[in-house]
C-alpha positions as CSV (number, residue, x, y, z in Angstrom):
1,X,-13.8,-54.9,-83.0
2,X,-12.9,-58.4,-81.5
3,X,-12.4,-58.5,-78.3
4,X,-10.4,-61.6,-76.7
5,X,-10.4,-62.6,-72.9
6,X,-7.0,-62.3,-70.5
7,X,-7.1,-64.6,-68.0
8,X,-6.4,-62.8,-65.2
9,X,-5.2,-58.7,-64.7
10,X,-4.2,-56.9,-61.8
11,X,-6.2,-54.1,-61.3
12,X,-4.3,-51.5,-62.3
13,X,-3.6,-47.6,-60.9
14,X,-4.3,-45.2,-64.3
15,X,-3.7,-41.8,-63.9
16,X,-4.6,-38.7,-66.0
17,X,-0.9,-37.8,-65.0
18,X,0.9,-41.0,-65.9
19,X,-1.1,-41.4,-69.4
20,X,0.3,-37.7,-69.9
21,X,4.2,-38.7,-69.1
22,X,3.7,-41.7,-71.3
23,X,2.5,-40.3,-74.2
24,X,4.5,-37.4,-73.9
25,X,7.5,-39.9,-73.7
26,X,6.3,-41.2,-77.4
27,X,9.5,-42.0,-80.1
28,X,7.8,-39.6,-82.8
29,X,11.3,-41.1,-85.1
30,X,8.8,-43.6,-85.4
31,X,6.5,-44.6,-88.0
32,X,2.2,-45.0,-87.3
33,X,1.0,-48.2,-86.5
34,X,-1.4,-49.5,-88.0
35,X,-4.1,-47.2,-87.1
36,X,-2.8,-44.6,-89.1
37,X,-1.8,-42.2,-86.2
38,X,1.9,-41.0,-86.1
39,X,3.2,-40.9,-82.7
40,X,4.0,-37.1,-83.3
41,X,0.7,-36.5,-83.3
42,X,-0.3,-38.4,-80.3
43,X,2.6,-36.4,-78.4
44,X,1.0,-33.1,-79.6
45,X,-2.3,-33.9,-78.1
46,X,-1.0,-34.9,-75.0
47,X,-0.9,-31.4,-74.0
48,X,-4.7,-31.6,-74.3
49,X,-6.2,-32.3,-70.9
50,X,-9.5,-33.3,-72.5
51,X,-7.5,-35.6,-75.2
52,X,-5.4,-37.3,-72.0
53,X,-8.6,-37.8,-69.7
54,X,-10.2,-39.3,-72.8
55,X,-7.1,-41.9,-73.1
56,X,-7.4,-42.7,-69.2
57,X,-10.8,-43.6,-69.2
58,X,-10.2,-45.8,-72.4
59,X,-7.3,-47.7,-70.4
60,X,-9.0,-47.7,-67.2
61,X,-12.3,-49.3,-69.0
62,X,-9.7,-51.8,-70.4
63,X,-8.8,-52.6,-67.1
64,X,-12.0,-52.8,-65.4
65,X,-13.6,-55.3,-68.1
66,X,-10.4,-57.0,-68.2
67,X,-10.2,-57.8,-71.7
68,X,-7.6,-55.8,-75.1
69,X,-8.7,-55.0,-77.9
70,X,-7.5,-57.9,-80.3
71,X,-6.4,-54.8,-82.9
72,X,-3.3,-53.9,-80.2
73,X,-2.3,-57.3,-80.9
74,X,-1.6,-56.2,-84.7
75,X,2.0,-54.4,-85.6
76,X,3.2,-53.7,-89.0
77,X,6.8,-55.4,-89.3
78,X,9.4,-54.8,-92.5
79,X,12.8,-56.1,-92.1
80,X,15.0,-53.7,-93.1
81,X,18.7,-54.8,-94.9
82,X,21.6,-53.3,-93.9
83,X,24.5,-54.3,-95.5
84,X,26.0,-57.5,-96.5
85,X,24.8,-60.6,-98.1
86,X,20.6,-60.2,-99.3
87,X,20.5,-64.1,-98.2
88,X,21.6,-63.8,-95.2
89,X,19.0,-62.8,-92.2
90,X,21.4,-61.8,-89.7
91,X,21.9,-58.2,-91.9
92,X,18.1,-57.6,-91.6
């Protein structure tokens, strides 16, 4: 996993109950990213306390050191038509 520097973070409050509200707050009309994991799963284990404590410590490490993983950088993007003219990119 590459791992690239941020120049400069605020250190950051995490909580186990924030983490919990935001995951719980998930779109789950959206599709997985590109790890595979479907946001209506991730809501479902937010209701695990050990799943939730286990996603705090990963963002507070992430904080500590400073530094994302270069992965979260990556997002799967298809332009979508809606209607009108194919040539056109203002009906994407």
């Amino acid at each position: 996993m590459d791992i690239i520097a941020v120049k400069q973070i605020d250190p950051l409050i995490i909580s186990d109950y924030d983490v919990k509200n935001e995951l719980l707050a998930l779109d789950v009309s959206k599709c997985a990213g590109p790890d595979g994991v479907h946001p209506k799963i991730v809501r479902i284990l937010a209701g695990n306390d050990n799943f939730v404590s286990a996603v705090t410590a990963l963002y507070r490490s992430i904080s500590d050191v400073r530094q994302f993983p270069e992965t979260w950088k990556r997002a799967i993007i298809i332009a979508l038509h809606k209607m009108g003219a194919f040539s056109d990119a203002g009906n994407y």
